[in-house]
C-alpha positions in Angstrom: 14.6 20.5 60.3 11.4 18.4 58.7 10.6 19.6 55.4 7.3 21.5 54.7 5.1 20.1 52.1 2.9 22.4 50.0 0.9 21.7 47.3 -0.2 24.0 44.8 -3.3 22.9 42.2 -3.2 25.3 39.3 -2.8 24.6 35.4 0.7 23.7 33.9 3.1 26.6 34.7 0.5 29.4 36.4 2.0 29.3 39.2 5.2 28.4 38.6 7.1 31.0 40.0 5.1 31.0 43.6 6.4 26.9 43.9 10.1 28.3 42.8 9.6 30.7 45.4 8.7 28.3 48.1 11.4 25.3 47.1 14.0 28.2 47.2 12.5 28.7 50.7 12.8 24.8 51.8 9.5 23.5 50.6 8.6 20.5 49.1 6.0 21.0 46.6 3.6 18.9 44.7 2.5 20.3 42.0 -0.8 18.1 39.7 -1.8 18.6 36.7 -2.6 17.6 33.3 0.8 18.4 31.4 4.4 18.9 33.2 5.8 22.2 32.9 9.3 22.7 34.8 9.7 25.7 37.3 11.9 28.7 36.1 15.5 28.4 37.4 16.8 30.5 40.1 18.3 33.6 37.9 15.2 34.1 36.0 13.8 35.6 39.4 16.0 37.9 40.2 15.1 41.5 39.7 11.2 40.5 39.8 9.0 42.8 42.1 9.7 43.1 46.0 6.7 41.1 46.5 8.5 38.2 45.5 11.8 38.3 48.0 10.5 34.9 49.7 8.4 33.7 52.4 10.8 32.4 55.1 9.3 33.6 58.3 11.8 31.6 60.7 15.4 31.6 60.7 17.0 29.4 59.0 14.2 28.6 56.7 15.5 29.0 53.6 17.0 25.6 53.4 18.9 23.8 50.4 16.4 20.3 50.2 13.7 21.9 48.8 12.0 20.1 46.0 9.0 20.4 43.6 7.4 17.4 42.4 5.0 17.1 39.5 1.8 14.6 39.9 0.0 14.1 36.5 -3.8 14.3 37.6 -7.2 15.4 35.8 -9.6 17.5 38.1 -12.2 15.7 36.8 -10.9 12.8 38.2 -10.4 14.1 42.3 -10.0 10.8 43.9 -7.4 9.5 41.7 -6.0 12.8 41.9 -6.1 12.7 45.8 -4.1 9.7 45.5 -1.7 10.4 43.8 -0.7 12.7 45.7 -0.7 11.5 48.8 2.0 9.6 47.7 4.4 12.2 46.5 3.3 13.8 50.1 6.2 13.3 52.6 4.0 14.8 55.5 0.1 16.4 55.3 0.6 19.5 53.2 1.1 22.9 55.5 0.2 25.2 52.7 -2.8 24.5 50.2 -2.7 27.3 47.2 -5.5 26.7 45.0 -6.2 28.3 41.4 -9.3 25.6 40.2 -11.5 26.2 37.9 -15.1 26.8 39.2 -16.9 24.1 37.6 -13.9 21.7 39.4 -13.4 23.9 42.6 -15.7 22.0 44.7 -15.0 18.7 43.8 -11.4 18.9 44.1 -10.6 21.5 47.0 -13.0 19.2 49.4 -11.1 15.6 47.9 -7.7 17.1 49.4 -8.7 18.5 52.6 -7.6 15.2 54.4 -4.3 15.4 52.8 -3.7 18.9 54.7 -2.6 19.5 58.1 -4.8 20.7 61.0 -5.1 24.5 60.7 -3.0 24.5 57.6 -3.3 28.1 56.0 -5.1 28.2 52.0 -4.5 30.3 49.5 -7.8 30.0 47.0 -7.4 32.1 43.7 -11.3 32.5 41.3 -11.6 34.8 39.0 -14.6 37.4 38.5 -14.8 36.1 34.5 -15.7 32.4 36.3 -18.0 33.5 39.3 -20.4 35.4 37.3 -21.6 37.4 39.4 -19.6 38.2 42.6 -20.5 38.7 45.9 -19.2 41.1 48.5 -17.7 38.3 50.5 -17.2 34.9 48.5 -17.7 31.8 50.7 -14.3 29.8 51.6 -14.1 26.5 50.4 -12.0 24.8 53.5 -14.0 26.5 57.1 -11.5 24.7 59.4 -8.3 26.3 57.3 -7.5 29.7 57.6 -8.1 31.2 53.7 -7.0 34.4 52.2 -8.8 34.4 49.1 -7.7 36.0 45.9 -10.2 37.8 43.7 -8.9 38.5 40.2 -10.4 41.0 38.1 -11.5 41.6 34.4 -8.6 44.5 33.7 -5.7 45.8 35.3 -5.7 48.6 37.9 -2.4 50.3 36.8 -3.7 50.5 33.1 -7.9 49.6 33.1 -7.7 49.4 29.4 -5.6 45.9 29.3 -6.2 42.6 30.9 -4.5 41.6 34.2 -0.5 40.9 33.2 0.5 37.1 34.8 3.0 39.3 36.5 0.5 40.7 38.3 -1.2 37.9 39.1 1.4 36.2 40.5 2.7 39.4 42.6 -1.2 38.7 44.1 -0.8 35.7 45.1 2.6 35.9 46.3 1.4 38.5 48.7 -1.6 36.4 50.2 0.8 33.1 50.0 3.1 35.2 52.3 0.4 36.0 54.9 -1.0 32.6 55.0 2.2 31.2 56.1 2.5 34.5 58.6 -0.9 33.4 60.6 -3.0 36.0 59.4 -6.7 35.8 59.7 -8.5 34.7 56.5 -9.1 37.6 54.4 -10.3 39.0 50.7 -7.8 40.4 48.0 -8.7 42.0 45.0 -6.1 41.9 42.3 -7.2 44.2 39.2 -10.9 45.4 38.3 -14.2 43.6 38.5 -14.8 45.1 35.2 -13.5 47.9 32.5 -14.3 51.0 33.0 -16.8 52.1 30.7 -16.3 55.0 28.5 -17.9 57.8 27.9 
């Protein structure tokens, strides 16, 4: 079986446990950014939320020669970026998730689009704290990719008071990682609250 490529462009470890998740399913991920930070070995998942159990879809897809592969890249430097990757690349990437900084978002998502494969499904994580203000249905980056986009609040929705946990985070994304690679339509998730509640 051909290895799938994924790459994932996030900060130094904020996704770290979604690229465990898909090596431990076969993958072979790329993983740039500014500072290396290794992924979290096998044990230290176990017991984590249901959301997490893995995103084979086919049999046999959990495979042993999955691999993650660090690429040291700026986002304010996209083409560089672009090709440095393409060389750590075995194959176009099948799975783009993307957690980019607003200001960098454009600039980067659009410089790796050739590096994907036709159709391949994207994962796009913003924030509200970055958008401003946020509308009702935020634009996909990528048109020709399916894109379930991920919407993270100001504040928790199990305890409005606090900010989102990463645990929760990452549950979010796992979730929309897992129906990207099941063919689902693009869609909209929210993860937390736009805003605290205000008191009264």
């Amino acid at each position: 079986m051909t290895t799938r490529n994924a790459l994932i462009l996030a900060g130094s470890g904020m996704l770290s446990e979604v690229a465990q998740l898909l090596t431990a399913d076969g993958w072979r991920v790329v993983l740039p950014s500014r500072r290396y930070s290794p992924l979290p070995v096998a044990d230290e998942l176990v017991g984590a939320a249901s959301a997490r159990k893995g995103f084979s879809s086919r049999a046999g897809g959990r495979g042993e020669d999955g691999r993650a592969v660090w690429v040291e890249a700026d986002w304010d430097r996209p083409q560089e970026l672009v090709g440095k990757v393409k060389k750590a690349l075995t194959e176009p990437a099948e799975l783009l998730v993307a957690w980019v900084h607003e200001s960098y978002r454009r600039a980067v998502i659009g410089a790796v689009e050739p590096l994907l494969a036709r159709g391949a499904p994207v994962v796009e994580v913003r924030t509200v704290a970055e958008m401003g203000s946020v509308p009702d249905e935020p634009g996909r980056m990528l048109i020709g990719h399916p894109t379930q986009q991920v919407l993270l609040g100001a504040v928790s929705e199990q305890n409005p008071p606090r900010p989102l946990r990463h645990e929760e985070i990452v549950d979010g994304v796992t979730v929309a990682v897992r129906r990207a690679l099941e063919g689902r339509p693009s869609s909209l998730h929210h993860v937390g609250q736009r805003r605290p509640v205000s008191g009264h």
